[in-house]
C-alpha positions in Angstrom: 68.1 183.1 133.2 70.2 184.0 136.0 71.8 186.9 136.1 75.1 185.4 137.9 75.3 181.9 136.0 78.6 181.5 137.3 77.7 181.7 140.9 75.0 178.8 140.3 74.5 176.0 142.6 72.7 172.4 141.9 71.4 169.6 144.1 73.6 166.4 144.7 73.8 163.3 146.4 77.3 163.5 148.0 80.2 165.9 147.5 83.2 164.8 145.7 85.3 167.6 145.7 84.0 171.3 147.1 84.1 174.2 144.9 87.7 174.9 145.0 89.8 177.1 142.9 90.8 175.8 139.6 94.7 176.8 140.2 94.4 173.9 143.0 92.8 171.2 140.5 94.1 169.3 137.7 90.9 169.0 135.7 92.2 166.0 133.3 93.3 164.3 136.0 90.2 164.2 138.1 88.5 162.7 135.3 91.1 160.0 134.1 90.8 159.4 137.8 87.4 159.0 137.3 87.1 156.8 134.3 89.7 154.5 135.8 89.7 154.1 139.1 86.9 152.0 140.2 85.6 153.2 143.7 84.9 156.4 141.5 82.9 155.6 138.6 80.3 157.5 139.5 77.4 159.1 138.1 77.4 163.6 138.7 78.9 166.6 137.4 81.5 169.0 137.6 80.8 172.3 137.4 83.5 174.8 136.1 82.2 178.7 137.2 84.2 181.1 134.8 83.9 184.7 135.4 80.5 185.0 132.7 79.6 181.2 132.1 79.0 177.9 133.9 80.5 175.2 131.8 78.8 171.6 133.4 80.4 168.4 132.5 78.1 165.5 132.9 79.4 162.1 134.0 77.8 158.5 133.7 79.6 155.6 135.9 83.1 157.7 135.6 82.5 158.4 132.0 82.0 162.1 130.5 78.9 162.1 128.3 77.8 165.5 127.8 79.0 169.3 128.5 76.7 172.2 129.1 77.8 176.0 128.8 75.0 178.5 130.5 75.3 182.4 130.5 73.9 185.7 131.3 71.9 185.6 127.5 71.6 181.3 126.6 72.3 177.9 128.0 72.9 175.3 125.4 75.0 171.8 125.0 78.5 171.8 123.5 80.8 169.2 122.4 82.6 167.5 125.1 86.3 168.5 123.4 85.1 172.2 123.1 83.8 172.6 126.3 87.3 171.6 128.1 89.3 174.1 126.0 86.9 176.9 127.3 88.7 176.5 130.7 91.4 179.0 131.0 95.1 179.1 130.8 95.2 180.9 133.8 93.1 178.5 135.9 92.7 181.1 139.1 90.3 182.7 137.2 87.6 180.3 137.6 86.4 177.7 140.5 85.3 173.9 140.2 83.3 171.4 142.5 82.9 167.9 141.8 79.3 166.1 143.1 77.5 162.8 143.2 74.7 163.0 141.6 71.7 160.0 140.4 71.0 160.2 136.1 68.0 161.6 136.8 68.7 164.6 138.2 71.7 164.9 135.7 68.6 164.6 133.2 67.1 167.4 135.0 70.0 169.9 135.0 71.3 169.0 130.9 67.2 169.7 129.9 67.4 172.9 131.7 70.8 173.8 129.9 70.0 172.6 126.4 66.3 173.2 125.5 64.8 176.1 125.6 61.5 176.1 128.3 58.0 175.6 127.7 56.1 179.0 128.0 53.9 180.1 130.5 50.4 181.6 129.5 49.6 184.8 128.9 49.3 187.2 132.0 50.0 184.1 134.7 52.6 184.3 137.4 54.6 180.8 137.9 56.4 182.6 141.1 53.1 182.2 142.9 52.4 179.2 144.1 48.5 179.3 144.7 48.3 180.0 140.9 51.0 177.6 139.8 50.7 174.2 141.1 47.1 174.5 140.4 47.0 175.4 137.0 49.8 171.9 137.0 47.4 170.0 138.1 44.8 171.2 136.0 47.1 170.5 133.1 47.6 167.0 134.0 51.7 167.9 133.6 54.3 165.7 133.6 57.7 166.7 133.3 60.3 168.8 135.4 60.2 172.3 137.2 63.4 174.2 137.5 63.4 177.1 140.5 65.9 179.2 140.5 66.4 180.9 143.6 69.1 183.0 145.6 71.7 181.2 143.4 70.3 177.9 143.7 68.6 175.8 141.1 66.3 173.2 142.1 63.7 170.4 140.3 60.4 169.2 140.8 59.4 166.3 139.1 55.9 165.9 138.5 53.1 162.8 137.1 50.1 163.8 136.7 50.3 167.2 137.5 51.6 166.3 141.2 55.0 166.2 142.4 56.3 162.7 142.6 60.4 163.7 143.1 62.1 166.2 144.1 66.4 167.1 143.6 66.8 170.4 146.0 69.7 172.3 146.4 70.8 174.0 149.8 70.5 172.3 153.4 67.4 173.0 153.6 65.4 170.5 156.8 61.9 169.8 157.0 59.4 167.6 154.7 58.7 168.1 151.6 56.3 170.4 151.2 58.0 172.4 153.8 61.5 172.9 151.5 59.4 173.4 148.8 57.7 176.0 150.4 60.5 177.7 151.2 61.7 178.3 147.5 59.1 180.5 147.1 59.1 182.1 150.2 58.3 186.2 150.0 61.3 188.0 151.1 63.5 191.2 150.0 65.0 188.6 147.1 61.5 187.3 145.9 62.4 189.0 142.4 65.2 186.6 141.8 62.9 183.6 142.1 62.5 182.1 138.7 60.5 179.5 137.3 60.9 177.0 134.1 59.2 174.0 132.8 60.0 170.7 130.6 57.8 168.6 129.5 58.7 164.6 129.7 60.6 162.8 128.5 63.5 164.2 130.1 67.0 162.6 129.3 70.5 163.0 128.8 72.3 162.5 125.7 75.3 160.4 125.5 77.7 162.1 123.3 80.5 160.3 121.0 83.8 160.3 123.2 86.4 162.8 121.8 88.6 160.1 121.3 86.0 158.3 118.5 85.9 162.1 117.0 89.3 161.9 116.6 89.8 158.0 115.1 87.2 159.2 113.0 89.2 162.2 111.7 92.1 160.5 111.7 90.9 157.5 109.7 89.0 160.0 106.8 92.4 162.0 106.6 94.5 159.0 106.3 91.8 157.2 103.6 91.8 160.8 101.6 95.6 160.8 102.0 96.1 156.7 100.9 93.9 157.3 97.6 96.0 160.0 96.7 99.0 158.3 97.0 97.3 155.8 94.9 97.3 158.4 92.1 93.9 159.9 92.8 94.5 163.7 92.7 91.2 164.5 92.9 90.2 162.5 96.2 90.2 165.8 98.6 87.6 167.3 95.9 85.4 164.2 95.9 86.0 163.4 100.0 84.5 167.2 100.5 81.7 166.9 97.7 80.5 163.5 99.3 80.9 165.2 102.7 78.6 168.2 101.7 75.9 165.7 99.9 75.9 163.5 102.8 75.7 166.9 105.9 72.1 167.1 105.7 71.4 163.6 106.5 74.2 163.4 109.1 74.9 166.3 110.8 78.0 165.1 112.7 79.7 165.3 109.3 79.6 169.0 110.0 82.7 168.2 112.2 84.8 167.3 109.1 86.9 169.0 106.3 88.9 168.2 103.4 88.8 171.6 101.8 90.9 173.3 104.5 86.7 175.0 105.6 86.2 175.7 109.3 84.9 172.3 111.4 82.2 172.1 114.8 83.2 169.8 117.1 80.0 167.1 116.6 77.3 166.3 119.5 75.9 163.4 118.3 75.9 159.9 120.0 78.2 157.6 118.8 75.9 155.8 117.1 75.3 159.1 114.7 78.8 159.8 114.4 79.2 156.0 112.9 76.8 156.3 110.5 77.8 159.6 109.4 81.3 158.3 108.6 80.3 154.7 107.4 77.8 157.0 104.7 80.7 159.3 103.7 83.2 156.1 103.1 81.2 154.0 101.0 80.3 157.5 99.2 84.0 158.2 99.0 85.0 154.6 98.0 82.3 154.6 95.1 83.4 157.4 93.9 87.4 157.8 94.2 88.9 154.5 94.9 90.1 152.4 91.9 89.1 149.4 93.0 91.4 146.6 90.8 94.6 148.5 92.3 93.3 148.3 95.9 90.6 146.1 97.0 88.3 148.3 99.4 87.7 145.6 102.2 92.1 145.5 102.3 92.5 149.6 102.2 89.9 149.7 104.7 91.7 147.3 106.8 95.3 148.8 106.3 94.0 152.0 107.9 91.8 150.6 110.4 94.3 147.5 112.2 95.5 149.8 115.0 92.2 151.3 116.3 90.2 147.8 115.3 88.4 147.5 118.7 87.6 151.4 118.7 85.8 150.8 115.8 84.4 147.4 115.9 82.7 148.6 119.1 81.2 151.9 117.3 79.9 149.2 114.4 81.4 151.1 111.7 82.7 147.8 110.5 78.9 146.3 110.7 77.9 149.3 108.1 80.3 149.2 104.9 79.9 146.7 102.6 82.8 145.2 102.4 84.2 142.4 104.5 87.0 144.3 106.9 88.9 141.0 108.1 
C-alpha cells in the first residue's frame, strides 16, 4: 500500500479534466454533465485526492457505477451515495482530475481497490524482475499485475503467464518491454516499488444507482406507513422482523430500517437490491396486510404509479406475485 494514497496517479486514455483543485469544480455537475450530455458519455474515473484517502468514482458510458476509497492502512469499495458525501465542505482541501479511460483498465484499478491481493511465496522478491516474470510464467498466470511506483500505479495483464496488455501510467516512450522495464528500474526510490497480483477474472461491479436506493426506501417507508394507516399498529415490528429474517439471504437489505437501527448504504447491483426488496414485500404483505380491506396488487400500485418505470426497469414488478397493473 502506498504510503501517500492521495498523491496516486493511474493510466488513461485521454484527459478530461486535469487534477485541479476541488474549490474550482462542481463535482455534481461534472457528472450530470456526464450522464447527459452525449459527446461525454464516456467510460473513466474521477479521482478525488483528500488529504489521507483517494476516493475513485468509476464511470461506464457517463454513468457512475462504482466508488473506491484507498488509504494509508486498506483499499475497499463503498457505496456510490457514501462515497460523494466523503468530499468535503471545504472543497480546497482536496484536488480532482477527470480521465478517459477503456472498462478494462477501470476493471484493473476497482480489483486493486476492492480485493485484497494474492500472496507471494515465502522468501521471493516480486520487485525483481529476473525472479518474477519467471516464476509467472512458470505458474501459467493469468490475471493482472499492479506496480506501484514513484506515485504511479500501473497494470500488466497477463494469459498464460505472459504479458498480453498493458495500462501504464506516466509519459513514459519506448516499446513495451522498454516502459516496463523502466518500472522496476534500480534507483535511490527502488524501495517504493511495489508489486500486487489478481488472479482473472477481473471485473467491475455495477452498483444500484443511488436513486433506485432511494425509491426503494421511499417505497418500504411509504408501504410500512399505508398499512398502518390501515389500522396495522404492528406493521413497523413485522416490516423490521421480515427485514432481519430476510438479511442473510440479501445483504442489501442491510441498507434498511424500520426500527429507527443504524443503515449501510448497499453495494449490490441492482439486480440484488430488487430481489432483496421484492423478498421483504411479499414477506411483509403475508404477514401484515389485511388483505379483504386492500387488495395487495391495488396497494402495491397506489405507491408505486409515480416511479412505475424506475421499477418496471429494476423487475421488481416481475418478482411479486401479484399482478401490479
Amino acid at each position: 500500500m502506498a504510503a501517500f494514497p492521495a498523491s496516486l496517479r493511474f493510466p488513461y486514455s485521454r484527459v478530461l479534466l486535469p487534477r485541479t483543485r476541488l474549490a474550482y469544480v462542481h463535482l455534481r455537475n461534472l457528472l450530470t454533465d456526464a450522464k447527459r450530455d452525449r459527446s461525454a458519455r464516456i467510460s473513466g474515473y474521477v479521482v478525488i485526492s483528500l488529504p489521507d484517502e483517494l476516493l475513485t468514482l468509476y464511470l461506464l458510458r457517463g454513468e457512475v457505477v462504482n466508488a473506491t476509497v484507498r488509504d494509508a492502512r486498506s483499499a475497499r469499495a463503498i457505496a456510490i451515495a457514501s462515497a460523494l458525501e466523503m468530499i468535503p465542505h471545504e472543497p480546497e482541501y482536496g484536488e480532482l482530475a477527470f480521465n478517459e479511460a477503456d472498462e478494462e483498465l477501470l476493471a484493473c484499478m476497482f480489483v486493486a481497490q476492492s480485493i485484497a491481493a494474492e500472496a507471494w511465496p515465502d522468501g521471493m522478491d516480486a520487485r525483481d524482475p529476473s525472479v518474477l516474470f519467471p516464476y509467472l510464467m512458470s505458474t501459467t498466470f493469468d490475471g493482472a499485475l499492479e506496480l506501484i511506483a514513484n506515485d504511479e500505479a500501473s497494470y500488466l495483464i497477463f494469459e498464460n503467464g505472459t504479458v498480453s496488455r498493458a495500462h501504464l501510467a506516466g509519459t513514459q516512450n519506448g516499446t513495451l518491454v522498454e516502459r516496463v522495464a523502466k518500472l522496476f528500474a534500480r534507483d535511490a526510490r527502488a524501495a517504493d516499488l511495489r508489486v500486487a497480483r489478481w488472479n482473472a477474472p477481473l471485473a467491475l461491479p455495477i452498483q444500484a444507482s443511488p436513486a433506485l436506493v432511494q425509491a426503494y426506501r421511499e417505497l418500504s417507508g411509504n408501504l410500512v406507513q399505508r398499512l398502518l394507516d390501515l389500522g396495522r399498529e404492528t406493521a413497523p415490528a413485522i416490516a423490521e422482523h421480515a427485514r432481519q429474517n430476510l438479511v442473510a439471504a440479501h445483504p442489501a437489505l442491510d441498507g434498511f430500517s424500520f426500527a429507527g437501527g443504524p443503515v449501510h448504504e448497499p453495494l449490490a447491483d441492482s439486480a440484488a437490491l430488487t430481489a432483496g426488496v421484492a423478498a421483504w414485500i411479499r414477506e411483509l404483505m403475508w404477514a401484515a396486510s389485511d388483505h379483504d380491506a386492500v387488495a395487495p396488487e391495488v396497494l402495491l400500485r397506489e405507491l408505486t404509479w409515480d416511479r412505475r418505470h424506475l421499477f418496471q426497469s429494476a423487475g421488481l414488478f416481475t418478482q411479486v406475485p401479484w399482478k401490479v397493473m
